[in-house]
C-alpha positions in Angstrom: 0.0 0.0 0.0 1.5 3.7 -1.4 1.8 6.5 1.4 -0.8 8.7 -0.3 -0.2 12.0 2.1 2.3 12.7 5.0 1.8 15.9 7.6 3.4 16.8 10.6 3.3 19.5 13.2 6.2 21.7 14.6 6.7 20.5 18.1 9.9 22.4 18.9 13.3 22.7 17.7 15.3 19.7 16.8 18.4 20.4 18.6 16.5 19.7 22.4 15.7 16.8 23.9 13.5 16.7 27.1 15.6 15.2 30.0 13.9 13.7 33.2 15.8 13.7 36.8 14.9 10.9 39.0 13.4 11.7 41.8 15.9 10.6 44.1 18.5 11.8 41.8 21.2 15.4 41.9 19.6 18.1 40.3 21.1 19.2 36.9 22.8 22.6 37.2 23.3 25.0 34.0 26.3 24.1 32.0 26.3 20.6 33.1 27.2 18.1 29.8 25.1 15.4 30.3 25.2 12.1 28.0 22.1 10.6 27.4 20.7 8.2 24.1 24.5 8.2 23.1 24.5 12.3 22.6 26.5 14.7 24.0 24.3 17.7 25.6 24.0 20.5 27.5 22.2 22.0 30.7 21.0 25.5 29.6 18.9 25.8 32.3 18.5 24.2 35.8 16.5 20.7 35.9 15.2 19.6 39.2 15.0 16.4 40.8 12.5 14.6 39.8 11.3 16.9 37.2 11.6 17.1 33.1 13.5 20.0 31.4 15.3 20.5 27.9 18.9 19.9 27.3 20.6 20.8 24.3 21.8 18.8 21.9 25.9 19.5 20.8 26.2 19.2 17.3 29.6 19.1 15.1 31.3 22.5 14.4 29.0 24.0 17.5 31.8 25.8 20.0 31.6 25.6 23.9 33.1 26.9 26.6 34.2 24.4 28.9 34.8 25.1 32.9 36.6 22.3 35.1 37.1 22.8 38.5 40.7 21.1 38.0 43.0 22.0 35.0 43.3 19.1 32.5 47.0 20.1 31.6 48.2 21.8 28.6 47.7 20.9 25.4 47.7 22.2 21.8 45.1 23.3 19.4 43.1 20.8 18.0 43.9 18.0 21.0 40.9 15.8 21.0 38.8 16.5 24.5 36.1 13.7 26.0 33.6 13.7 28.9 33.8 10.7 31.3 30.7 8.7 31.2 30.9 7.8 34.4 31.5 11.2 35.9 30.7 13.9 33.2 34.2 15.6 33.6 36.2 16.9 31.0 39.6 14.7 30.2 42.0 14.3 27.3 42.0 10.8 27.8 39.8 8.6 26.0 39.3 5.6 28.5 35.6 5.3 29.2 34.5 8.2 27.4 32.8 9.9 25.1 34.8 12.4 22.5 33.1 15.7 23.4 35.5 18.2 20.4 38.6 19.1 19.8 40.5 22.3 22.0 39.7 25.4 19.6 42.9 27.0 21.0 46.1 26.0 23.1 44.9 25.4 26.7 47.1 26.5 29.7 48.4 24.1 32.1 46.2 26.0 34.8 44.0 26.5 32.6 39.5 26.1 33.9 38.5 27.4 31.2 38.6 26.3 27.4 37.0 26.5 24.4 36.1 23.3 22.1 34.5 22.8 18.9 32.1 20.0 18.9 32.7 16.4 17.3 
């Protein structure tokens, strides 16, 4: 049988996803990078426990500022960056976790904050 028609409605924009807390789970601040259905995404505002909120979805070539409460040592231009799965925090290894970008500029040794264009 031949599709004869096909609608659809706008719902929202395609780059969020709605994200639910558990309600015995931490509450999502804003900024957090939160994996979830194998995407990288980000908290852009504050998601309670046990309530839904939008996260947004990282997409290739996107650039984000990245803030770590401890320096991930210096590296070069272009040095591949990844978010632990099991923690969320930024690292340059890749050992159980997921490639977040690569640095957009040299990053400091003491360096908390970076910029990184997304994979």
């Amino acid at each position: 049988m031949a599709i004869s028609t096909t609608a659809g409605k706008f719902r929202k924009t395609g780059d969020t996803l709605n994200y639910t807390v558990a309600a015995a789970g931490t509450a999502v601040p804003v900024g957090k990078i939160i994996k979830t259905d194998g995407l990288l995404c980000l908290a852009t505002t504050p998601i309670a426990a046990g309530t839904t909120g939008a996260l947004k979805v990282l997409h290739r070539g996107e650039v984000v500022e990245v803030t770590t409460d401890e320096a991930i040592g210096e590296t070069s231009a272009g040095t591949a960056i990844y978010i632990v799965d099991a923690t969320g925090l930024a690292s340059k290894s890749s050992s159980s976790a997921t490639l977040l970008g690569y640095a957009r500029a040299a990053i400091g040794a003491t360096d908390l904050s970076f910029e990184v264009v997304c994979a």
